[in-house]
LUMDRENSE-225236 format. One record per residue (C-alpha): y, x, z negated. Coordinates in steps of 0.5 Angstrom, whole numbers. Layout:
{atom {Y X Z}}
...
% end
This chain:
{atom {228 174 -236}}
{atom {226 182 -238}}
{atom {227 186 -234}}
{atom {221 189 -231}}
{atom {220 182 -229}}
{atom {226 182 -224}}
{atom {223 188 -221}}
{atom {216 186 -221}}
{atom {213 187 -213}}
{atom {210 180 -211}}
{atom {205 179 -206}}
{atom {200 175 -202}}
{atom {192 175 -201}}
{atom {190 173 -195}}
{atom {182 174 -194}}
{atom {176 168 -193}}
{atom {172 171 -199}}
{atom {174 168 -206}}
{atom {171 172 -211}}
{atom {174 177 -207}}
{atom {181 175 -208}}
{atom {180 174 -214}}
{atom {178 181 -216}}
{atom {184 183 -212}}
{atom {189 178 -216}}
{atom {185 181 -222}}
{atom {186 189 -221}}
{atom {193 188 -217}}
{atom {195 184 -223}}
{atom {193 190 -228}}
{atom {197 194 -225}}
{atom {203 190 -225}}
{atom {204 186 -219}}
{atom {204 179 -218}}
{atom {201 175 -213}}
{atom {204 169 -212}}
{atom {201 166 -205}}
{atom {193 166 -204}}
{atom {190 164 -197}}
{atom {183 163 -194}}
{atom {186 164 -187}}
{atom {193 166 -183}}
{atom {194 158 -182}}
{atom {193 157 -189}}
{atom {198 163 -190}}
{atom {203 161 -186}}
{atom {203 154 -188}}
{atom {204 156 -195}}
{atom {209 160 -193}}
{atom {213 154 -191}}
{atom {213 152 -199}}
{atom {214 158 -202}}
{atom {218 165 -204}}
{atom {216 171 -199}}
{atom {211 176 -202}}
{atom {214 183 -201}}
{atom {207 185 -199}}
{atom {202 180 -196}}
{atom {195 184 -196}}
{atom {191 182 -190}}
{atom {185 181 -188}}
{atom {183 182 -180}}
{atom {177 178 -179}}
{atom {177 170 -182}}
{atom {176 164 -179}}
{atom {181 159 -176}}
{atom {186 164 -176}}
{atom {184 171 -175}}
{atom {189 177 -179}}
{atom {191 179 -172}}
{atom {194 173 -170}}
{atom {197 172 -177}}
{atom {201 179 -176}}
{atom {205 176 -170}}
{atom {207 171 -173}}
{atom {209 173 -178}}
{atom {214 179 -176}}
{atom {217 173 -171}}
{atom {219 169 -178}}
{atom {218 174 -184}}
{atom {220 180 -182}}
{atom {221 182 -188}}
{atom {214 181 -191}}
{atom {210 188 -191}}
{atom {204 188 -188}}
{atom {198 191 -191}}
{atom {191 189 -188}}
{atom {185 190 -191}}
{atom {179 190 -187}}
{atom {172 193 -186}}
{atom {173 194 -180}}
{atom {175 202 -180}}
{atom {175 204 -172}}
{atom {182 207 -169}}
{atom {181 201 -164}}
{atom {182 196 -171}}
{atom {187 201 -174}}
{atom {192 202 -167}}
{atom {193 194 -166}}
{atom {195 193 -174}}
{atom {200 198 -173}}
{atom {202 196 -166}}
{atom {203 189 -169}}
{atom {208 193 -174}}
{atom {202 193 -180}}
{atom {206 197 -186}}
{atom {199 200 -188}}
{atom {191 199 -186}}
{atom {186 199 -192}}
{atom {179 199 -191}}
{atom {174 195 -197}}
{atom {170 201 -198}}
{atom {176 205 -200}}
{atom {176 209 -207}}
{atom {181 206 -213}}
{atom {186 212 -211}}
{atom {186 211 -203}}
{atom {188 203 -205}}
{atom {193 205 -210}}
{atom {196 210 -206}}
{atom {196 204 -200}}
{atom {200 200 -205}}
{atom {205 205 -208}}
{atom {206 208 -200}}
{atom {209 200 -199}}
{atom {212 198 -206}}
{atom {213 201 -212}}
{atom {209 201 -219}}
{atom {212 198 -224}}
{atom {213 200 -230}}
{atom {216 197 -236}}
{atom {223 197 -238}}
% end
């Protein structure tokens, strides 16, 4: 295995819209993460979760169907504490942003962000990766 593989940040996309998911996998990969778990909603998530390695980061979107992001916070801090949590959202009040970090969220991101403001919310929360 190289080495820029061994350290190589994974991560998990948790949104209800496809072709954002897919947008989101095609930019993280570009910059040299991978994303080994992609979800429609928390239920789908979490059940996946069961099969799979943990991401390092899970990016998470607070409004979906069956299982909202909120929910998906708390059950995931129960059972995988480790795994970051980064929301990714449209929502962008304080009252949004303070029940993210009361639930322990790592970050809170807006869709509407620049590139920088979604780069500088990932290398806050792990590294870049570069080439060894």
């Amino acid at each position: 295995m190289k080495e820029s593989m061994k350290n190589q940040s994974t991560i998990a996309v948790v949104d209800d819209h496809a072709l954002l998911r897919k947008a989101v996998n095609f930019r993280l990969t570009g910059m040299g993460y991978k994303v080994i778990i992609e979800a429609e909603n928390g239920k789908q998530f979490l059940d996946k979760l069961e099969d799979a390695p943990s991401p390092d980061l899970c990016l998470l979107d607070i409004n979906m169907p069956i299982m909202n992001g909120f929910e998906t916070a708390v059950q995931l801090k129960k059972k995988w504490p480790a795994i970051k949590i980064l929301f990714f959202s449209m929502q962008n009040g304080s009252v949004y942003m303070n029940r993210a970090r009361e639930l322990g969220a790592d970050g809170y991101i807006c869709k509407d962000a620049s590139s920088e403001e979604f780069n500088k919310a990932l290398y806050a929360l792990l590294p870049p990766v570069y080439e060894v």
